[in-house]
Every structure is written in structure tokens, then in C-alpha cells.
N, C-alpha and C positions, 0 to 999 in steps of 0.2 A: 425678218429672216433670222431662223436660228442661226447663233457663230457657233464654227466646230471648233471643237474641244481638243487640243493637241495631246493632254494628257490620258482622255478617254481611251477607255482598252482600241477603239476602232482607231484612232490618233496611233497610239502607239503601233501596231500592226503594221497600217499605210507610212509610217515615215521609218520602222526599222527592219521590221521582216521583208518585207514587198522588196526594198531596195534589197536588200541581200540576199533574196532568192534571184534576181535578175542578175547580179554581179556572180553566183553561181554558177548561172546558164550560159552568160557569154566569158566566161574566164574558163571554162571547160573542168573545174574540179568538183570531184564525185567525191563523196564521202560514203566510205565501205561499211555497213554496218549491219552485213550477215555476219554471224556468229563463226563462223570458219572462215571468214577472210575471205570470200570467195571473189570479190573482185579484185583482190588487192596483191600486184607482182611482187615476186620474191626479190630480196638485196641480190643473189645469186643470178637471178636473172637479167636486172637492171646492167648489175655490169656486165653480161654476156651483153645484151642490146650496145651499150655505148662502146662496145670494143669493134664495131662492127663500122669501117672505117670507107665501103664504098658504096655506090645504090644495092638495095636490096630491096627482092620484090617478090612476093608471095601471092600467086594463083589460085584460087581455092574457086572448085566447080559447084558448087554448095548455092546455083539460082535456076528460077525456073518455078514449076508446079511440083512441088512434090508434099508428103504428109507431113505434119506439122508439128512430129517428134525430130524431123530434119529442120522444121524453119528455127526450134530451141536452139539446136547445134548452129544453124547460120548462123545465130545474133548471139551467141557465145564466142565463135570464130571472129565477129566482128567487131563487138565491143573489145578482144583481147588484141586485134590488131591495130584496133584505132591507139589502145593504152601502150602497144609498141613501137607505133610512132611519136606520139606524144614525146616517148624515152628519147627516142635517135630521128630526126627527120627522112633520113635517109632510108629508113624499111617502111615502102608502103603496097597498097596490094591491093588487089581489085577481086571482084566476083563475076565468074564467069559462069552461062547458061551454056553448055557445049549443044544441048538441042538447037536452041534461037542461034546460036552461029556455026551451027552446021557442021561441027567435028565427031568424024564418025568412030563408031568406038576404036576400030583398029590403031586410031590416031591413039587413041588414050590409051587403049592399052599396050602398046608400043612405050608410050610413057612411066609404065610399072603401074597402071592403075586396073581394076580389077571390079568392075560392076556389079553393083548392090542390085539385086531385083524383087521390087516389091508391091504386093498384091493392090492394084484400086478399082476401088467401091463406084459406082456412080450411075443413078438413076438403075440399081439391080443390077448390073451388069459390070462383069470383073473382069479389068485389064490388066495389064503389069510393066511397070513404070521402072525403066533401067535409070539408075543412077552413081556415081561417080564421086564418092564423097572424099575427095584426096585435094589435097596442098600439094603446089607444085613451087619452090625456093628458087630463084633464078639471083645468082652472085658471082658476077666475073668469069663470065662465060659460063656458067657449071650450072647443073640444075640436078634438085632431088625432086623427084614423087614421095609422102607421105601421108598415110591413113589415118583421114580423122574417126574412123570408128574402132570400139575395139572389135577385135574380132575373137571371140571366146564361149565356149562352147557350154552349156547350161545354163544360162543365165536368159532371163524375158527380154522383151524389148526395153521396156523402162527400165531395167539394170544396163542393158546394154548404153541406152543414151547417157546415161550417168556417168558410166564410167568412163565412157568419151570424154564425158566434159571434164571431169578430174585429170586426165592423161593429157589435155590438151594444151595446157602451157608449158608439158617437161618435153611433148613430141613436137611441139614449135620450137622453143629454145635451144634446143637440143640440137637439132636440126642446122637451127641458125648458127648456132656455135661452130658446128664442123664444118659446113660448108664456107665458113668466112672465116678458117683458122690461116695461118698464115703459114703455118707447116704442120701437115699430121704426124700423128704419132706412131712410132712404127711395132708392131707383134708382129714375133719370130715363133714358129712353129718348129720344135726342135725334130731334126730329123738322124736318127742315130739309134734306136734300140727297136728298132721293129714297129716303129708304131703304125695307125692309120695311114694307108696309103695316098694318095692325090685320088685316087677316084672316088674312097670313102671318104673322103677329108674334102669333098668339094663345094658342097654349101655351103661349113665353116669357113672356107677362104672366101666365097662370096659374101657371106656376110660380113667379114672381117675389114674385107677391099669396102667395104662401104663407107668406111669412118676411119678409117685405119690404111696404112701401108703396112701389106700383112707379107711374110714370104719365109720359106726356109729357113733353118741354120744347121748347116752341116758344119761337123768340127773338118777342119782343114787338111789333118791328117787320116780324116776318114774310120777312121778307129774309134777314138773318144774326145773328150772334150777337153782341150788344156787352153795352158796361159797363151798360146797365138790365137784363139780365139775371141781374148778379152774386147779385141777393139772393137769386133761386129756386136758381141753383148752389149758394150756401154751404149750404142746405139737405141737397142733394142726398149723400151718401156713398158711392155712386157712379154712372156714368154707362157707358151700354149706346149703342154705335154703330155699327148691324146695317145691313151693305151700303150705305155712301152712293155715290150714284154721280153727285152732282155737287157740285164742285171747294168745297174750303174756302177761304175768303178770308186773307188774312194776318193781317186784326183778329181773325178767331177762333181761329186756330191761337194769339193770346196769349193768348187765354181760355180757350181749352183748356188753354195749358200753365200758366196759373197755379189753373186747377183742380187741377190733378196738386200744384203745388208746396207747395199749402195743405192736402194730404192725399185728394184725392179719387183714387179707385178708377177703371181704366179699363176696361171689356170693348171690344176691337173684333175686327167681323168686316170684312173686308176681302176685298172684287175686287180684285186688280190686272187683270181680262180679262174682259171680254164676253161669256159664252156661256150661254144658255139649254136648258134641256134641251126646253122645251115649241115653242119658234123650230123646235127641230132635228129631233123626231117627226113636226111636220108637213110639214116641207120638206125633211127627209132631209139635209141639208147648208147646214152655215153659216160665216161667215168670222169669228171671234171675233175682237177686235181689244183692245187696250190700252186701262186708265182710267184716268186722272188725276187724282186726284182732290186731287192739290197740297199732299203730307203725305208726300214721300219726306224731304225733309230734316228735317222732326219726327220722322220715325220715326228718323234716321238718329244725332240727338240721345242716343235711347236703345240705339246698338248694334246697328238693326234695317234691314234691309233688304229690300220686299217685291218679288217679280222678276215681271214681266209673262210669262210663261212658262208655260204649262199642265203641267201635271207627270199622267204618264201609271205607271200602278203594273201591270205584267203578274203579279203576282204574290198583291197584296192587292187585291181588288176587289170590289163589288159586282155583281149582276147585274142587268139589264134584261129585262124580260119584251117580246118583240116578237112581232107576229104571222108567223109562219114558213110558213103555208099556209092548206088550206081542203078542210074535209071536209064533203059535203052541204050546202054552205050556209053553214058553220059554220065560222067562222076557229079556227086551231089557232095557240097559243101556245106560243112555246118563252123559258126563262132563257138567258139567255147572257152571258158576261162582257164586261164594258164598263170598260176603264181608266181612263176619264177619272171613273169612280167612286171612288177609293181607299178601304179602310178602313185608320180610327187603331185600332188594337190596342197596348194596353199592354204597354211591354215594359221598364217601369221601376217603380219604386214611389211614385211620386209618389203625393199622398193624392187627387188631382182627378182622377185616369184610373184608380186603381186600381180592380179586380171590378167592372166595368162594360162592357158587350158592346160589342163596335167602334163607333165612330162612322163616321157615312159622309158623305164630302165630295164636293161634286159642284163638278164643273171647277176644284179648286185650282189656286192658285199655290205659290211656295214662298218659305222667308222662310232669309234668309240672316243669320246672330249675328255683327255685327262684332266684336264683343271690344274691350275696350282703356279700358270704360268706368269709372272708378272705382266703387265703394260696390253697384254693382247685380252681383244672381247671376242670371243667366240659364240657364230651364230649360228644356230641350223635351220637352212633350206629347206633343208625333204626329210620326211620321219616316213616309215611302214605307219601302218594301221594297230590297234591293241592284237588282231586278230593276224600274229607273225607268230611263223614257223621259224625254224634255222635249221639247215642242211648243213652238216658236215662233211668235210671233203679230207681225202679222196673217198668218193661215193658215186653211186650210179642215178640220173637222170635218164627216166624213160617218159615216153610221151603218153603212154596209159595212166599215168598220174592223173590227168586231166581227167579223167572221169570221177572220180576220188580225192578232190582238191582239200578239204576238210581236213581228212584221216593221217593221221604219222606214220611216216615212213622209217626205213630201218636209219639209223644215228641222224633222227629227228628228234628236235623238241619243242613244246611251247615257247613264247619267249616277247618279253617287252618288244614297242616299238623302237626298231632301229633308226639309226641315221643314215641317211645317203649322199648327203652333202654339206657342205658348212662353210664359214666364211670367217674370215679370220683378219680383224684390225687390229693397229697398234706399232709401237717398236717391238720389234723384237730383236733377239739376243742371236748372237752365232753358237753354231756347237760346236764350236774351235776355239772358241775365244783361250782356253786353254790349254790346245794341244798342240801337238810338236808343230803341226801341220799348216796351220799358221806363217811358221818362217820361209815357206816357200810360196806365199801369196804377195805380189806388192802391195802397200798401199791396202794392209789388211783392216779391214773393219769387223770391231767387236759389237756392235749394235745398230739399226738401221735407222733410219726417218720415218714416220710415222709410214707405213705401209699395210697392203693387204691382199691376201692368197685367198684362191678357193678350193677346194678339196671335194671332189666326185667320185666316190665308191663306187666307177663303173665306166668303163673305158669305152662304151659303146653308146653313150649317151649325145655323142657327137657325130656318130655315124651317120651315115644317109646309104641309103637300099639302094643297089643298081635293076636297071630293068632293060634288057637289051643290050646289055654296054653302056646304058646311059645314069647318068647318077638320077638319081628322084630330089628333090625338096627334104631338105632333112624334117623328121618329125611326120612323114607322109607314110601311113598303111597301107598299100595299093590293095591288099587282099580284101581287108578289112572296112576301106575306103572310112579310117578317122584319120583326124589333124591333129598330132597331140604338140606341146609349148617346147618341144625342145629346142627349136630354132631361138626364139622369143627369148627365152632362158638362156639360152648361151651369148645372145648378142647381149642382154640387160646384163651379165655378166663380166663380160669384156666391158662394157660400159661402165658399168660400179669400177671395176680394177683401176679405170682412165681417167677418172673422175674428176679431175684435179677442182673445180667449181663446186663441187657440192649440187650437180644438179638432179640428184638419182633420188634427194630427198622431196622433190616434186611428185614422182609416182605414190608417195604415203599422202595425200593429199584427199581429206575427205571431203565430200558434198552431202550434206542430208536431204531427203529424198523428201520432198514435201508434195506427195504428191496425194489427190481427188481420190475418194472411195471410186472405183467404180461400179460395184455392188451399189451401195447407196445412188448414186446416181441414176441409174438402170429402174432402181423402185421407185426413185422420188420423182421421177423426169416429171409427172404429169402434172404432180403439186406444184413444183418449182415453176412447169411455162403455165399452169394459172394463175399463180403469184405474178409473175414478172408482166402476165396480161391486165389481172384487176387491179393492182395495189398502186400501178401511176392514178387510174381512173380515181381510184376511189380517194388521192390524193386531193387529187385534182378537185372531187367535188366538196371534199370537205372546207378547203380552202376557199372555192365559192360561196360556201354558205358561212363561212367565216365571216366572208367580205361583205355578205349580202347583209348579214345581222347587225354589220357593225357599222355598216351608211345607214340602216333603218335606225339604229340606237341614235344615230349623229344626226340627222336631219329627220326621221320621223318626229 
């Protein structure tokens, strides 16, 4: 009998790979060796995972029959919760079938979950198969509903599963982090110059209350904003300031800026201009005029400049549902494009606008980035299109524009794309640092902590439509029946400001798309199942007449 050879390549193999692929398999480590990391958890999230100190348990409805761009997503939700237990033993989760255990949808959708419906194929005959594709977080009594799909409006299916799978360890983590924080963090929605009322203001508090302890701040003496106020501010981490439209004082602009300078978070939306959409349906024409509201040179402090100017987008727009006639009786409704609508469409990668469907801004202004300021990075959101207008104000808005969307109007011009929103990190500096103004602040700071503001040329970008009295879903067209991102964008907003983990750098997260022609597929099918039928066989008989030739060679 031959002796084997320890040295021989077969030798080496059986005594050092074989062992080491088995010592692989039962010690549970993976080695990540896609080109984007794609299996491999963020430092950022490991320590969100090990901060999480009692059971935690994650529900995901993702079992059952369904198409097999869903089974990718299961076994992505799964390989990502098994690597988040691995982290912490204490978060572990199952998959539930709600068909096979009989929960009927009103159960689920009671839960905040929202059924996927989708078309199937089988033996020629089309059914339609409701499904549930949401994560349900259960920690210390509290439970969230969230969506493993995106939901975004142009995009196919295989963009749509993709971008699930990319969003799907910041919309876990994330998730996990608030529900298991041990005290949230509170926004103050400041109430004092007119702004958005509670019934316009009502989906932003809903979403707010989601992650947040969100509520009021009225100044004390009901007037403006002074030093008896400080103690409710220091509370606050940050501060939401939706549409004012009358004038800040200069006592408050230093309480505002030493809110910034001691770390507080700022969201503003901003009118620079006058115009109503509801003023203009009923009277067909309006003169939008200039606001004031005695905060250029605070803005001006950080580099920003908001222009009284209507900015008009021919190119990216939303549409207006107008009545255009009347048949029997019965007004006839046409859409038609209205510029002074723009949508923000992403066309960068920022983690706040990313896979999120346009946002839609009604009568913006635009904001201008002076540059030049130390320590702060200035980023922009939302740009018009090459194909912007600029309205001057005071000037008249009539709704027969809309037919003539192209053409300039009187104190119109061509004009670059504008900005409509921007973001703003860094320390920044007080605009006091050297004025009198100062010695009546305690405990004055001349520079902040690494912080960050956002700035929205348009105060109604927060809003949400009433219907009946009742508020609607912000970012909802009833007329129109689109869904445009402005919820989505304002929560990922509030998010970025809160951020303190760095986890909003998850949503920049690519996956390359390695996916099947299916053109070629379609042509080749017939070659491919004769291949895959002759080429065992014809294997197969070469191999016999290998073997047949070579016992005849040997023993003939």
C-alpha cells in the first residue's frame, strides 16, 4: 500500500485548511470580504448594541410565501440580527408568519404597519399577496413599529430592495438606540412670533414625540424671550422655529445666540415673503410682499443669507389641481404645473435627503452661503433646477401664470440655481462676542461646542393641510393624491441635529447592485436549460469512455 505523503499538496490541505475551515464554522466568525463592507457593523453601532442593558427583542413579519426579492431582505434582516446578538446577548428576535398564526391585518395595522400588496403569478393566474414588511422593537414595556422597505417614489423594484438593504442597519440601530435610551432628549418648539399653529404644526409634533420629548416654549412673560426663561432652554437640546412672522427683539436674538453657543441645536424654517397659497385660490391674485422678521444680521453671523425673492423652478415643480371646466353640472379638474411649487430632489449624498421622495416647498425664498466663516462646514440640502426664475417682491402672483410657466413676467429674471436649505457644522462664534450686550447675559459664551443648525428658505415646508378640521399626514396632496419626503426630511433632520453617536453616517452607505441581465436572460434561457440538460450527460459519458479505455489499456 502506498504511504501518504504529509508534505504533498493533498497532505497539506487535509491537515491545515480542512481544520481551519471547520474551526471557522463552529466559532461562528465570518470574514467580510465585499468591497463596501457590507457585512461588517459600524464602531458606532457596536457601542449603541452594548449600551443596551435589559432584554431586547425584535419581531420582524418578513415569513411565509412570498417573491424572492422579499426572501433577499429576510436573510439580510437575519444575518444582521444574528451579528446583533453575537454583540450583546440580550437582543434577540424571531420571525413571525402573521398569515400561519392568524393575525389579522387590523391587528397589524393597529400596530403602525401598513401592507405591501403584491401581484402573483402561478400556473397563469394572478393573485395578490398582502404583506407586512415591518420590525416590531419590544424593550421595557415600549414597543416601535418600523419599515423595512423604503418607500420612494421613482425608483423599480430592484432600486427599491437595495435601498432597503443599505438603510437597514441605521433603521435598526437607530431604533434600538431610542427605544433603550434611558432619558430622551427634549425639542422645544418656540411659540411667540406667530408661528405655525398646533393644528398646522401637528404631524411635526407627531413625529417629534416619536424619539423625542417634544413640546412648547413660551416665554414666561408672554411677550418675548428673556433671562427667566434660561432654565426651560438649558433643558431643551434643541429648538424647532416654524414660520415666525413677527420681528424678534434684540434681547432675544442674545438668547437665542447663547442657546447655540452652550450647545443647543437649531431647526429654522423661514419666510423671507408673504404669500399664501389659500389668499391666492380664492382671489386669483395676490401682492406677496417682504418679512422682516430682524434676524438678517444673526443669520449673517453664520455665513447665511436669506433673500426676499420668490424663486420660481420651470423645470422641478409640483403640480396644482385647478378646476379647468364643467361637464353637466360637474366641475372638471385638470393638474397642471405651478412653479412657485419647487421640489428638493436629492442629488447629493447627504445622509438627511438621501432615498427620500422630493420634498415640496411652497412659495420659497432662497438663501445665499457667504463663506469666509471660520470652523463651520456649510452644506446644501435642496438647490432649484438650472431652469429658475426669481420674482421680485413686492409684486403680483396670479394663477394664470400657470398657463405660461416658461415666459417672464414683469420684475422677473433668469437666474442660477438657488438654495433652499443648508446645514451648517462646526463651533461657531457669538455675534456678541464683542458687544455691550454681552454684560447682561450670565455665564456669557463667546464660542460653542462643536454644533449644528439647519436653515429652510420656507416656512411651510413643515406644514401639513387640514381636511374637515382634521390635520392630514404632512407631505400628503389630497387633491393631487402624491406623497412627497417632507415628513421623512424633517424627522432625518431632527435626527442629524441629535445625533450625538454619529449614526446618520449609516444612511451614506453604498451596496453595488450586482445584479442578472434580464434582457440577456430572456434571450439566452433556451441555450442556458440545454446546457445545464446536455453538458452533466455528456460529462458523464466522457468519463466512461475515459474509464472504459483505460481498464482496456491496463488489462487488455
Amino acid at each position: 500500500m502506498k504511504k501518504f505523503n504529509i508534505k504533498s499538496p493533498l497532505g497539506i490541505f487535509l491537515i491545515a485548511v480542512v481544520p481551519l475551515v471547520i474551526l471557522l464554522a463552529y466559532s461562528g466568525i465570518r470574514l467580510d470580504l465585499t468591497k463596501e463592507k457590507r457585512y461588517t457593523l459600524s464602531d458606532n453601532t457596536v457601542k449603541v448594541l452594548e449600551s443596551v442593558k435589559k432584554p431586547l427583542t425584535v419581531d420582524v413579519y418578513l415569513e411565509g410565501d412570498f417573491p424572492a426579492s422579499f426572501k433577499q431582505l429576510q436573510n439580510e434582516t437575519r444575518f444582521m440580527l444574528e451579528e446583533f446578538r453575537k454583540i450583546n446577548p440580550k437582543i434577540d428576535f424571531r420571525f413571525i408568519d402573521p398569515i400561519k398564526t392568524k393575525m389579522s391585518q387590523d391587528t397589524l395595522m393597529a400596530m403602525g404597519m401598513q401592507p405591501s400588496v403584491l401581484p402573483d403569478v402561478k400556473d397563469g393566474k394572478i393573485s395578490q399577496i398582502a404583506l407586512f414588511p415591518y420590525a416590531v422593537i419590544k424593550y421595557d414595556k415600549r414597543g416601535v413599529s418600523i419599515p423595512l422597505v423604503v418607500q420612494q417614489a421613482g425608483i423599480d423594484a430592484d432600486q427599491q430592495l437595495t435601498r432597503s438593504i443599505e438603510g437597514l442597519e441605521y433603521s435598526l440601530v437607530s431604533n434600538i438606540k431610542n427605544i433603550a435610551a434611558n432619558k430622551r432628549k427634549k425639542v422645544g418648539i418656540l411659540v411667540n412670533h406667530d408661528e405655525l399653529g398646533p393644528e398646522e404644526f401637528h404631524s411635526f409634533m407627531q413625529l417629534a414625540l416619536e424619539n423625542y420629548d417634544a413640546g412648547p416654549v413660551i416665554p414666561k412673560n408672554q411677550t418675548e424671550l428673556t433671562l427667566e426663561d434660561l432654565p426651560l432652554l438649558k433643558q431643551m437640546s434643541a429648538l424647532v422655529i416654524a414660520k415666525p412672522r413677527k420681528a424678534f427683539t434684540d434681547n432675544e436674538k442674545v438668547i437665542l445666540d447663547q442657546f447655540i453657543m452652550n450647545g443647543g441645536k437649531t431647526l429654522w424654517m423661514i419666510d423671507a415673503v408673504n404669500a399664501e397659497m389659500d389668499t391666492l385660490t380664492r382671489s386669483q391674485k395676490i401682492m406677496p410682499f417682504p418679512v422682516d422678521i430682524n434676524m438678517t444680521d444673526f443669520f449673517f453671523n453664520y455665513g447665511i443669507r436669506i433673500n426676499p425673492a420668490l424663486v420660481k423652478d420651470v423645470k422641478k415643480f409640483a403640480l396644482l389641481k385647478l378646476v379647468t371646466g364643467e361637464v353637466g353640472g360637474n366641475p372638471q379638474y385638470t393638474s397642471l404645473p405651478w412653479p412657485y411649487f419647487p421640489l428638493g430632489i436629492a442629488e447629493n449624498d447627504n445622509p438627511i435627503t438621501k432615498n427620500i421622495n422630493p420634498v415640496k416647498f411652497e412659495f420659497p425664498t432662497s438663501i445665499d452661503t457667504l463663506g469666509g466663516r471660520k470652523n463651520i462646514k456649510t452644506k446644501v440640502l435642496f438647490e432649484s433646477s438650472e431652469r429658475t426664475l426669481l420674482k421680485q417682491v413686492p409684486n403680483y402672483v396670479d394663477l394664470k401664470e400657470i398657463a405660461s410657466v416658461d415666459s417672464l413676467g414683469q420684475m422677473e429674471k433668469p437666474s442660477t440655481p438657488k438654495i433652499f436649505a443648508v446645514a451648517l457644522e462646526g463651533k461657531f462664534n457669538s455675534a456678541y462676542a464683542s458687544r455691550i450686550e454681552r454684560k447682561g447675559y450670565p455665564g456669557f459664551k463667546s464660542q460653542s461646542p462643536e454644533n449644528k443648525m439647519i436653515i429652510i428658505a420656507d416656512g411651510d415646508v413643515g406644514r401639513n393641510k387640514m381636511h374637515k378640521g382634521e390635520p392630514l399626514p404632512m407631505g400628503i396632496d389630497r387633491l393631487t393624491n402624491q406623497e412627497f419626503g417632507n415628513e421623512q426630511f424633517l424627522r432625518n433632520a431632527l435626527d442629524y441635529l441629535l445625533d450625538d453617536s454619529n449614526l446618520m453616517a449609516l444612511r451614506n452607505r453604498n451596496i453595488e447592485e450586482r445584479l442578472l441581465d434580464r434582457n440577456r436572460i430572456t434571450e439566452e434561457k433556451a441555450n442556458w436549460q440545454w446546457l445545464n440538460l446536455l453538458l452533466p450527460l455528456v460529462v458523464i459519458a466522457l468519463l466512461g469512455g475515459l474509464f472504459f479505455w483505460m481498464r482496456k489499456r491496463k488489462f487488455g
